[in-house]
C-alpha positions as CSV (number, residue, x, y, z in Angstrom):
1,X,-6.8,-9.9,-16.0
2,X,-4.2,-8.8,-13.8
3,X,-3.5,-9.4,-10.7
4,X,-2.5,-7.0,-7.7
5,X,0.4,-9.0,-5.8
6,X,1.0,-7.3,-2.2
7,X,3.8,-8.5,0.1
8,X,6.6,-7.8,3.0
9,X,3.6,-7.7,5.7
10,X,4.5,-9.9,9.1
11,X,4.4,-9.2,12.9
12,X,6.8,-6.5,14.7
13,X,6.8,-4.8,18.1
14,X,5.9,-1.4,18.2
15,X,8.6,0.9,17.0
16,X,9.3,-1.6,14.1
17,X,9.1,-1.2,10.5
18,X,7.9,-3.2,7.7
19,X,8.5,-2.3,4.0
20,X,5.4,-3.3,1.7
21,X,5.5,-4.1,-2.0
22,X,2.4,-4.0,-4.4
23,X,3.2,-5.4,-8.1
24,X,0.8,-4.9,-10.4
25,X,2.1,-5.4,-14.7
26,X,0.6,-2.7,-16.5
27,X,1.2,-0.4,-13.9
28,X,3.8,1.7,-15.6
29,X,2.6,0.9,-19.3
30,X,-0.7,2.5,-18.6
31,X,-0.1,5.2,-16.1
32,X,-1.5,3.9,-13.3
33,X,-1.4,5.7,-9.6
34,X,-1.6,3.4,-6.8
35,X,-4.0,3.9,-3.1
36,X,-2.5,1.4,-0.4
37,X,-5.6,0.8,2.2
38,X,-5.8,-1.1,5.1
39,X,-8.7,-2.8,7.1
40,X,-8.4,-3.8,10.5
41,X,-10.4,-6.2,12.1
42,X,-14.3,-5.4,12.5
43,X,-13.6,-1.7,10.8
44,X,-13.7,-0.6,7.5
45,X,-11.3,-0.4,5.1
46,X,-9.9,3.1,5.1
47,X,-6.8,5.0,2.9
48,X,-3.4,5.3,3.7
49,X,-1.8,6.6,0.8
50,X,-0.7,7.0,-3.0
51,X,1.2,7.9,-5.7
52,X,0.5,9.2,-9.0
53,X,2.4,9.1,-12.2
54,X,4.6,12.3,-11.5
55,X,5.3,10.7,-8.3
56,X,2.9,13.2,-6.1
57,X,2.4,11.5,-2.9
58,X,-0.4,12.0,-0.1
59,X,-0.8,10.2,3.4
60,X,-3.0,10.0,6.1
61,X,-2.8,12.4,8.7
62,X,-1.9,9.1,11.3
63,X,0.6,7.9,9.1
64,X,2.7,11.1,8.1
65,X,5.9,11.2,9.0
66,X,6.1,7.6,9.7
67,X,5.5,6.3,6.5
68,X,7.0,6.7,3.3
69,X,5.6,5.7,-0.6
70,X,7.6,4.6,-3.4
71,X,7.2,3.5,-6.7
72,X,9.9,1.9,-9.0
73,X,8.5,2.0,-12.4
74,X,10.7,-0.7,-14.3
75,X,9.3,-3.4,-11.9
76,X,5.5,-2.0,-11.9
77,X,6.4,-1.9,-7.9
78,X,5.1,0.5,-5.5
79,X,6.3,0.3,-1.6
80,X,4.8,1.3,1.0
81,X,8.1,1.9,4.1
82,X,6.6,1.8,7.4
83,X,8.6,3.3,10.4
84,X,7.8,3.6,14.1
85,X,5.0,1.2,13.7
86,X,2.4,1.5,16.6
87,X,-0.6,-1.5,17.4
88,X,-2.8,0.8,15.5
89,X,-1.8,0.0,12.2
90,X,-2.2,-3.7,12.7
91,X,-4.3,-4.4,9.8
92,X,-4.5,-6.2,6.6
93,X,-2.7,-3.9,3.8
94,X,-4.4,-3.5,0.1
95,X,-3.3,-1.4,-2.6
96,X,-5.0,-0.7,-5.6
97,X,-4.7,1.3,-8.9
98,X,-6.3,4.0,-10.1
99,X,-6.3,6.8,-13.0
100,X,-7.8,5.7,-16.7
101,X,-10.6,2.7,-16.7
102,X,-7.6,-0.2,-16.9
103,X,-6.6,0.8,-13.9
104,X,-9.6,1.8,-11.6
105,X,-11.1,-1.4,-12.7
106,X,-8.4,-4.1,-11.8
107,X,-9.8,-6.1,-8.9
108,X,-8.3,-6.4,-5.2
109,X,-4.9,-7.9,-4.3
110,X,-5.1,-10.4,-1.8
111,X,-3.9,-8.3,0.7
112,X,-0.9,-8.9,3.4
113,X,-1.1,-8.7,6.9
114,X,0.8,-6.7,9.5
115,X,0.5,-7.1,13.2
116,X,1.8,-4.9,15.4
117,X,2.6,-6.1,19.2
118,X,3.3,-4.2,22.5
């Protein structure tokens, strides 16, 4: 089964940035897109962003501008770059596949945390 592999997360002050990476093998091989998520403490997971397999790319309206995704194919590696980080987006950070059955039904990474400080 595989297994989502999230990283980069940590604590920055505001105006920071953080760059995320979400390995997933497969990815490429079976033409995955990738969401990224986040869920911050007591409120529900919501979307931040993805990529499909022709590299179209879609963000939430409080991230645009501020953050940017990536994906480099020959490592099965998306990234999520996050610029002019505010408290808001403290939050534990997901991502997760989607496109044919393989991909839609790989579990949950384990997530990685950022935290964002006045």
């Amino acid at each position: 089964q595989v297994i989502l592999v999230e990283s980069g997360g940590g604590s920055v002050q505001t105006g920071g940035s953080l760059r995320l990476s979400c390995t997933a093998p497969g990815f490429t091989s079976n033409n995955c897109g990738m969401h990224w998520y986040r869920q911050a403490a007591g409120k529900q997971r919501e979307w931040v962003s993805s990529i499909d397999t022709v590299d179209t790319k879609n963000y939430e309206d409080a991230v645009k501008g501020r953050f940017t995704i990536s994906q480099d194919k020959a490592k099965d590696t998306v990234y999520l770059q996050m610029n002019s980080l505010k408290p808001e987006d403290t939050a534990m950070y997901s991502c997760k596949m989607f496109g044919v059955d393989w991909c839609s039904h790989t579990p949950w990474g384990q997530g990685t945390q950022v935290t964002v400080s006045t």
